[in-house]
FIDO-363517 format. One record per residue: x, y, z of N, C-alpha, C in turn. Coordinates in steps of 0.02 Angstrom, whole numbers, plus 50000, padded with zeros to 5 digits. Atoms other than C-alpha are relative to their C-alpha. Last residue first. Example, Ala and Ser with C-alpha at 12.3 -4.5 7.8 and 13.67 -1.06 7.14 Angstrom:
% FIDO-363517
499584994149997506844994750357499615005550037
500454994150000506154977550390500455006050000
END
This chain:
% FIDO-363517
499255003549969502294894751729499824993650014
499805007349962500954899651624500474997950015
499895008050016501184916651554499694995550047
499425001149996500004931851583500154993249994
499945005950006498234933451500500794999450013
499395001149991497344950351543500284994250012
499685000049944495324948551537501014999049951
499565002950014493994949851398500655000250098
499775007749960492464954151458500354995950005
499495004549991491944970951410500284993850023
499224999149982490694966351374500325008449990
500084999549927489344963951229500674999650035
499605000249975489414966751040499904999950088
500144996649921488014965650918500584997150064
500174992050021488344962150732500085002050108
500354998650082487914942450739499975007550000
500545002850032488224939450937499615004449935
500204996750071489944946150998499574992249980
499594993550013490544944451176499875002649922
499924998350071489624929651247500045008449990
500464992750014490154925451406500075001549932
500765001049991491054906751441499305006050004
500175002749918492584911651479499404997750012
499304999849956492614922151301499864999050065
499985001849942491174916351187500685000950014
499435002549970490964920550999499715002750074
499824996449947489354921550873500664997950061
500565001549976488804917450706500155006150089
500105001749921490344919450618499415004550040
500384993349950490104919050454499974998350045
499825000749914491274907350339499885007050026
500655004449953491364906950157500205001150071
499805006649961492274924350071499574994650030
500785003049984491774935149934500574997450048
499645008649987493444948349930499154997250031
500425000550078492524967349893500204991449990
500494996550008493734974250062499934997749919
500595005350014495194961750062499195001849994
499915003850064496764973150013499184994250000
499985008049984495794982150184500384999249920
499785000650068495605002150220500334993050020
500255006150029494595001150370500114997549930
500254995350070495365010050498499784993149969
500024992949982494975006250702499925003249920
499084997849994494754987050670499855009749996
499814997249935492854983750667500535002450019
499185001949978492684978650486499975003650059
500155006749955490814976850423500594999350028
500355000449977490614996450336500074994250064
499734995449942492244993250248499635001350068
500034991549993491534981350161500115001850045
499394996549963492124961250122499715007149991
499754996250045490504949850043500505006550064
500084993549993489974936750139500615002849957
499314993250035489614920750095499965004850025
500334995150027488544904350197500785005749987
500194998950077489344888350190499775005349976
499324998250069490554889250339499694998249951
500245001950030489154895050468500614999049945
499964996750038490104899350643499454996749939
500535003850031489984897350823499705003649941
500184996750062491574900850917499374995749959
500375003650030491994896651089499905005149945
499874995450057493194899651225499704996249947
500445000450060492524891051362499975005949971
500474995549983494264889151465499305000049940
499794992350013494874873751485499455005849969
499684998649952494314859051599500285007749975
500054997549917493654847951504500505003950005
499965006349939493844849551311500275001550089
500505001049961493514861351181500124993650020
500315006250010495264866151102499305001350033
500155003850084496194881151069499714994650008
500344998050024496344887951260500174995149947
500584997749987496814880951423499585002149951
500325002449979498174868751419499405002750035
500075007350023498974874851262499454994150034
500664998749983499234891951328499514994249998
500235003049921500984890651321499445001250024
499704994649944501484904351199499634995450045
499544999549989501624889751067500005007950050
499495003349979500394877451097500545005650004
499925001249922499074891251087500614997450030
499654992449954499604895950912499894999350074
499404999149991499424877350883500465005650000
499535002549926497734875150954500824999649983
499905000049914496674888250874500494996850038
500374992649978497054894050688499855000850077
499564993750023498104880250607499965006350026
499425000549989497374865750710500385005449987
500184998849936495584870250698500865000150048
500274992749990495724873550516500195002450049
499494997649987496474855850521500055008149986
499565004649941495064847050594500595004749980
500154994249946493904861350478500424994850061
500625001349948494394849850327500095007650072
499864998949917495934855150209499324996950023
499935005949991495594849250012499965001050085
499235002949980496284864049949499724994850012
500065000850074494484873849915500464993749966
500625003150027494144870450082500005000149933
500015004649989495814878850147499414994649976
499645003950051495374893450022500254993350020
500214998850073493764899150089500474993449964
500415003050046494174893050244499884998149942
499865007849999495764901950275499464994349982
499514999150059494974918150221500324993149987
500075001150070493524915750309500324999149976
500645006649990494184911050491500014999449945
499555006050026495744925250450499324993350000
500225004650060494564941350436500244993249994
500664999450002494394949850588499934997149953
499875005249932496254950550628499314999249997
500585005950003496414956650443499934996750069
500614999249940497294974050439499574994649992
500465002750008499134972650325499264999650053
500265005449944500654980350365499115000949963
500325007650015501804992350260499864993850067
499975003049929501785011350283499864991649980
500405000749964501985018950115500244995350041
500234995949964503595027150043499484996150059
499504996849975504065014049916500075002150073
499765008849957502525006649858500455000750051
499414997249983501815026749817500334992650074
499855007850036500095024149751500824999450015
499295000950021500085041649777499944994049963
500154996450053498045042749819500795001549951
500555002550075498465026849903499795004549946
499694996750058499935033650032499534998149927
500105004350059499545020650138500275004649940
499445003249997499945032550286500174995449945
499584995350035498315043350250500884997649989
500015001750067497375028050293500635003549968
500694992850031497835027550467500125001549936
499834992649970499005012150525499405004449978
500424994650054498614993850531500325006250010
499674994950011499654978150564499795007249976
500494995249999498564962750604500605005250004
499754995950026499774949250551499915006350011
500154996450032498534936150572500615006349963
499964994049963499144920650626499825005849942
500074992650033499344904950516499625005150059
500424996950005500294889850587499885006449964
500405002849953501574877050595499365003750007
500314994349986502474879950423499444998650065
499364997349993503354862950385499825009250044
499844996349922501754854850466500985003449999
499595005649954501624846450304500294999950051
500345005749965500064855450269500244993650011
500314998749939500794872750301499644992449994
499754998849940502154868750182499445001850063
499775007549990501164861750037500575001150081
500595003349985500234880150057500084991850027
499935000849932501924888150069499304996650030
499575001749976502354881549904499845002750092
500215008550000500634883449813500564997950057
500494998949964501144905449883499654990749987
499564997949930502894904849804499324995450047
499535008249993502164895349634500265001550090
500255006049951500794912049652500284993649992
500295002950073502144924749660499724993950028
499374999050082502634936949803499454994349972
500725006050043501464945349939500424999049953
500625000250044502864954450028499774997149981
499995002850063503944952250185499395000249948
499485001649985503434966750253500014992850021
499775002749932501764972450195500734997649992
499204998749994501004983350052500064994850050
499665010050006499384977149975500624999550028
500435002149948498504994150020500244994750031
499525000249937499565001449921499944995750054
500455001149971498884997949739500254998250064
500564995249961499585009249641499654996850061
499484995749980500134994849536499615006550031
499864995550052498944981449541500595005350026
500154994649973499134967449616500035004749973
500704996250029498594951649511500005004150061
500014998750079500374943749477499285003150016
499814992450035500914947849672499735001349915
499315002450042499824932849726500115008149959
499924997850053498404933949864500664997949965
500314996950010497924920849985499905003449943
500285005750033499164912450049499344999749961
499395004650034500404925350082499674996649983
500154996150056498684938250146500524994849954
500395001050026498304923250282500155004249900
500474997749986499814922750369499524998749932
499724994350023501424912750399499255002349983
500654999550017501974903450541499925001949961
500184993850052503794896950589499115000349987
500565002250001504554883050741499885006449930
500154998550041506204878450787499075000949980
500844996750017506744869550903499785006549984
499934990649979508074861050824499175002150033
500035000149937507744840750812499995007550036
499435000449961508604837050655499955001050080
499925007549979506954834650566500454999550061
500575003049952506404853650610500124992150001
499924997849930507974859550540499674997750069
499655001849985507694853250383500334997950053
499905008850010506204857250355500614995050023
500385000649980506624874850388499704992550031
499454998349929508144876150292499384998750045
499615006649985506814864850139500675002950060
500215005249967505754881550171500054992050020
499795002649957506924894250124499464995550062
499195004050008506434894149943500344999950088
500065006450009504454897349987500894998050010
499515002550054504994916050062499764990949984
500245001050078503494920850148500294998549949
499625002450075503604917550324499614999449929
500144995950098502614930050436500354996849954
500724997949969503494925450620499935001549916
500234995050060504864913350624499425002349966
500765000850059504964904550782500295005949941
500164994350028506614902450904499324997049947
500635002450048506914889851057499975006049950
500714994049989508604896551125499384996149946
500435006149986509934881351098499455003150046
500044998549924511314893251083499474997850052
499434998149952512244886550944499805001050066
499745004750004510754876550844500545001550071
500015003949958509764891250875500364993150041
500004997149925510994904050828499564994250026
499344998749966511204892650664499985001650079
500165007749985509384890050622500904998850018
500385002449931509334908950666499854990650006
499264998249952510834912450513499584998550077
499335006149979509814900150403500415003450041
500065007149965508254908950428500514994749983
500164997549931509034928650394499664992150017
499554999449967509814923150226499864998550079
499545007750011508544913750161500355002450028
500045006649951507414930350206500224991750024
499925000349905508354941350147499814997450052
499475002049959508564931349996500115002350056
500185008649964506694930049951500965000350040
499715005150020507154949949895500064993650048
500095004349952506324964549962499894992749982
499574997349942506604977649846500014997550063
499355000350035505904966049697500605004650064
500005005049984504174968249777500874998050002
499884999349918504324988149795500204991250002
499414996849975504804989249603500064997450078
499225002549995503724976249570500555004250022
500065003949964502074984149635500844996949983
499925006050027502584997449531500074995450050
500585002750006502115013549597499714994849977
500245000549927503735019749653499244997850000
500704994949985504405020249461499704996250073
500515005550056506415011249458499145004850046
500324993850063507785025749473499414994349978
500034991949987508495019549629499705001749944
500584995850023508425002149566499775006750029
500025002550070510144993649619499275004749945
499524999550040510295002149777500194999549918
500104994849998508774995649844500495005749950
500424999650041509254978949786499735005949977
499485001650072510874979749879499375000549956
499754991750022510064990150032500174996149934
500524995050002508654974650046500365003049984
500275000750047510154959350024499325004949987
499535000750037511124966650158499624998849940
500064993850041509614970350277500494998949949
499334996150001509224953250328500175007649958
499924997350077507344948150341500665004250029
499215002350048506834937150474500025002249938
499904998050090505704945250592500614999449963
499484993950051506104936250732499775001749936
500434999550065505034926650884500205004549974
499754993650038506244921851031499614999549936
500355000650092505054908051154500535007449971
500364995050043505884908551329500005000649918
500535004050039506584895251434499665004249958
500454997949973507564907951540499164991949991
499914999549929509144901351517499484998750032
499915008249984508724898251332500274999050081
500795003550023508264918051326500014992450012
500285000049943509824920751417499334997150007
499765004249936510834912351292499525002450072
500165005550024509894921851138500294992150068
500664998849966510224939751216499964992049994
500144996349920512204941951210499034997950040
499485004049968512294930651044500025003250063
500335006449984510824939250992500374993950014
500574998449931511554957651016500024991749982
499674997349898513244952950930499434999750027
499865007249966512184943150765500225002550053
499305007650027511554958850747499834996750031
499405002949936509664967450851500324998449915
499795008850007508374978550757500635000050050
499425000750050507884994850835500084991949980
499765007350008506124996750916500444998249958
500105003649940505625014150958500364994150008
499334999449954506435020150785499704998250073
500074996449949504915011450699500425001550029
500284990750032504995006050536499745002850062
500545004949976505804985450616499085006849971
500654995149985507214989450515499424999350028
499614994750052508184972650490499425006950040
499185001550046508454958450602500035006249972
500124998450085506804962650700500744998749993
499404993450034506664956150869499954999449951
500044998250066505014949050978500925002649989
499464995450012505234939451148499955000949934
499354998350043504144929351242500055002649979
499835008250015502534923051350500455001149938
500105001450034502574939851461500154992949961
500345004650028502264936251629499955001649919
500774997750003503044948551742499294998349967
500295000449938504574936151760499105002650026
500155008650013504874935851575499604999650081
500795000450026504764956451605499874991449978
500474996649967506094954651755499335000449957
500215005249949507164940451649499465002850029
500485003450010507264951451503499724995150059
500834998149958507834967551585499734992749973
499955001249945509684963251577499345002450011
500025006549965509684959751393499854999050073
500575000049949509084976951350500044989850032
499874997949943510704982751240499074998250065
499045001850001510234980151069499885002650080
499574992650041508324976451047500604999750035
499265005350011507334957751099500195010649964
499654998750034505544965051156500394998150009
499864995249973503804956851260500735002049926
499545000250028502454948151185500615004950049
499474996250012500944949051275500674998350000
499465003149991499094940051304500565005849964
499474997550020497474947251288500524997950057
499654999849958495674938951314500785002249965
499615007649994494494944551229500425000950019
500515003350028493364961651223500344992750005
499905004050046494744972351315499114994350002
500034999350073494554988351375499894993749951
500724995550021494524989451543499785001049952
500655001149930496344988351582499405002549985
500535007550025497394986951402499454999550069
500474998750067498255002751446499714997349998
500234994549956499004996851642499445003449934
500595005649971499604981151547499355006050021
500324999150044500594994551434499504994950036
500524993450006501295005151569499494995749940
500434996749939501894989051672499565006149942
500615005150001502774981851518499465003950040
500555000750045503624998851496499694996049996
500414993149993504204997651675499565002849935
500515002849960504924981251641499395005849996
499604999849933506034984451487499234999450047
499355002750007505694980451300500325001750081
500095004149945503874983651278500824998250019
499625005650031503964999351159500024993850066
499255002950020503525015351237499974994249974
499474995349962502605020651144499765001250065
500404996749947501575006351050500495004850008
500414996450027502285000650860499395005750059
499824993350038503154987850949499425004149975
499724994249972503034974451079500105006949975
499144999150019501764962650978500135007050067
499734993650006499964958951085500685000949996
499234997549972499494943151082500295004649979
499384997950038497694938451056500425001150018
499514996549963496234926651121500435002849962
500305000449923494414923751083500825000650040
499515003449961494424923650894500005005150064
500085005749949492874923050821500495000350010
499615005250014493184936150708499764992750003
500575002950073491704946550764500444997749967
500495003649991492824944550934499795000849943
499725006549980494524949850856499184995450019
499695004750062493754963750780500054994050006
500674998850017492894970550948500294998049933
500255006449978494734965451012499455000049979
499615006950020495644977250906499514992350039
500025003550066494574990550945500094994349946
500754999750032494444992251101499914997049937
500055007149963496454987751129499185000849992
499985001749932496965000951009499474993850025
500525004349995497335003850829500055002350085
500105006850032498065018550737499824993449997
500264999750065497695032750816500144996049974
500895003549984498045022650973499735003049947
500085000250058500015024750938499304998349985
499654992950066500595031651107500034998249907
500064995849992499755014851227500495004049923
500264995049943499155005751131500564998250050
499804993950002499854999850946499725005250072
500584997249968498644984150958500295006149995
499674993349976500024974150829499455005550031
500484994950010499324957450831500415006050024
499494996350060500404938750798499435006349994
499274996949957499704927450924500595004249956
499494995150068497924924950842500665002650061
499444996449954497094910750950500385002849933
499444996350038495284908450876500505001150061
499994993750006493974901650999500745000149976
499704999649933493534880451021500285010549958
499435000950025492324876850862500555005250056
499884998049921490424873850861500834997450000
499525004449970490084874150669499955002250079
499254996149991488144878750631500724998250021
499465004450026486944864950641500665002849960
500315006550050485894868950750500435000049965
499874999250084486764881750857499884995149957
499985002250058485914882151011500235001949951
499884996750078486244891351163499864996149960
499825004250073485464885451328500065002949942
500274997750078485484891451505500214998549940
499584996250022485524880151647499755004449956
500034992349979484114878451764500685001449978
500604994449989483804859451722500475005150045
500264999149923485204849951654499765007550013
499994991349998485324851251460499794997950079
499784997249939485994833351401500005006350016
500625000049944485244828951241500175003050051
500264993850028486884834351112499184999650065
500365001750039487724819351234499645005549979
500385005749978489174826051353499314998349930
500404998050079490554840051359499724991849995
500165006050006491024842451535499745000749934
499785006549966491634855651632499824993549989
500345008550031492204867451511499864995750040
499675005650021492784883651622499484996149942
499484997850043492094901151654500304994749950
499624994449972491084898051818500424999549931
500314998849901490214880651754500615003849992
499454994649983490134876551554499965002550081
500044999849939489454859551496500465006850015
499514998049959489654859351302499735001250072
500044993149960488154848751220500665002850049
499864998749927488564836251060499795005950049
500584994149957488274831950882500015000850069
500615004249987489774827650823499735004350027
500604995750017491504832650721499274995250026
500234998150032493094825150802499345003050000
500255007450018493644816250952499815001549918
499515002550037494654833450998499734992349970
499705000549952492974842350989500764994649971
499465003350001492064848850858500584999250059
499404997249951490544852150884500644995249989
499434998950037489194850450722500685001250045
500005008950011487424844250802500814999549969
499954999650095487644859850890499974993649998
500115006350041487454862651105499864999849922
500125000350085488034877451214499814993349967
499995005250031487424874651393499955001349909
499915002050085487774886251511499994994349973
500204995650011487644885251714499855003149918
499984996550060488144870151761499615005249996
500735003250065487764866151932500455003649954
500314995450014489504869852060499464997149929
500144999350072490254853952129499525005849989
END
């Protein structure tokens, strides 16, 4: 038996028993015992958070790091020095938006080989679903990524082409071969060119124009044709970013019947509402868009009937000049959203306003993005044995959103001047603290392949 060596302790820890006053036991990296708030065996060292939350470390499995060949726009420094003054303590790095693109072995290899040395929390990886790469998935499943991205429609990067129904009838059987998670941007292009099409002459600076060109039906379309492929090919699939409310009884549906099936959807969908964006106002762009607030009550009653299983960030940034803001230009600009540093508050704020508790905070934000890249039995929780990933936050005190306080590489935000509750105090990766109140330590994150 190795002595403890750490000893976080709050009168506020939430463990899976619920909210108490308690001390975490931490030896070499792990949890090894979580025991009465008294219990400090001599010659450990001791954190206190009086009565701050004590709350197992953010899992965001939905982050676009863009490293290697897109690092002007984020990279693995950066992104994780976010991620920690987040509090979240692990992420999952999408396949796209890097160059090359994760979709064959040898590009896995170049992008693990990036992320060395760099990271502030621990990082985990997605790998690619595109036309013609079926015969590499087994070798990068093998190399440990914990599953498979594809876009249905445009994904705005020629690196990463969408897949048809042909590719995912060729890929979707191996993936269920393999056992492997398929996570799809579900938005069909048929109902995007027809809309597109239809308003060619409507003003490019009208939040509606752009909203209206990305119609709830591509996404009804695109999750009943994957609650199909799953049904047929009996590939586990997720749906990443849902924002259509109307295809949430296919959803529901699907999930009684036994499909597995799973969807998330992010902070800015629940959050803002297209009736108070302004026009011009780019910032707000993303794919599927911020639509109306009856959409946005509807995916709220969906995330707390576990029709919607979690919220993930979305983190999607590029360099300002891509926004197109002095345009205002809906159309044209780059759409993705930059909050991997903000979801704790944001969900707070408004889960607490809702009625939610921090039990199912803890659910939405740490342990059931874990559950689903198989991480389940090491991170999102505090209890023996997994890793001490830790967050220690204040959810009554406010902060106000500036550019100044955002760590992400740019810092143009829709949430910059947003009050929010919930300050994180300070986060723990393996049991090393990696961001205390402003001040950053580490590197210390580490490379997180699957669990076999």
């Amino acid at each position: 038996m190795h002595p403890v060596e750490l000893v976080i302790r709050g009168r506020r820890v939430l463990t899976e028993h619920g909210i108490s006053p308690a001390s975490i036991h931490i030896t070499r990296s792990y949890i090894s015992s979580i025991s009465i708030y008294e219990d400090v065996p001599d010659g450990a060292e001791l954190i206190e958070a009086f009565d701050s939350i004590v709350m197992p470390g953010l899992v965001d499995t939905h982050v676009h790091v863009n490293e290697p060949g897109r690092t002007e726009w984020e990279g693995f420094e950066t992104a994780t020095r976010a991620a920690a003054a987040g509090g979240v303590t692990t992420i999952v790095d999408m396949p796209l938006n890097s160059i090359p693109a994760t979709t064959t072995l040898g590009d896995f290899k170049t992008k693990l080989e990036a992320a060395r040395d760099k990271l502030h929390v621990d990082v985990a990886f997605w790998g690619g679903v595109v036309p013609g790469n079926t015969a590499e998935l087994a070798k990068i499943w093998e190399a440990g990524v914990v599953g498979f991205k594809c876009f249905l429609i445009h994904s705005g990067v020629d690196e990463f082409p969408n897949v048809t129904e042909t590719n995912l009838f060729e890929a979707m059987p191996e993936l269920a071969r393999l056992g492997a998670l398929l996570i799809v941007h579900a938005e069909l292009p048929g109902p995007v060119e027809a809309c597109c099409q239809s308003q060619s002459d409507a003003p490019s600076r009208f939040y509606k124009t752009f909203l209206d060109s990305r119609p709830r039906a591509a996404e009804n379309e695109a999750v009943a044709l994957m609650v199909r492929l799953c049904r047929e090919t009996g590939c586990r699939v997720h749906i990443v970013h849902h924002s259509s409310a109307d295809a949430l009884s296919m959803l529901r549906d699907a999930k009684k019947s036994g499909l597995p099936i799973t969807a998330e959807t992010c902070p800015h969908y629940l959050y803002f509402a297209a009736e108070d964006i302004a026009d011009g106002a780019t910032e707000f762009k993303c794919c599927p868009p911020i639509r109306e607030r009856e959409n946005r009550q509807r995916l709220w009653e969906a995330l707390k009937d576990g029709t919607i299983d979690f919220v993930v960030s979305d983190h999607s940034p590029c360099p300002p000049q891509m926004k197109l803001r002095e345009l205002g230009d809906f159309v044209n600009a780059w759409g993705g959203i930059s909050s991997l540093q903000l979801r704790l508050p944001i969900m707070w704020t408004e889960a607490s306003a809702r009625g939610s508790t921090i039990e199912d905070l803890t659910k939405w934000l740490c342990r059931e993005p874990a559950r689903q890249v198989g991480l389940h039995n090491l991170k999102g929780a505090i209890k023996d044995g997994y890793d001490a990933d830790i967050v220690i936050w204040d959810p009554d005190r406010e902060v106000k959103v500036e550019p100044a306080m955002l760590h992400h590489r740019h810092k143009l935000s829709p949430y910059n001047g947003e009050v929010f509750r919930g300050v994180v105090e300070k986060s723990f990766v393996r049991g090393r603290m990696v961001y205390d109140g402003g001040e950053f330590f580490g590197p210390f994150g580490q490379i997180v392949l699957r669990q076999s």
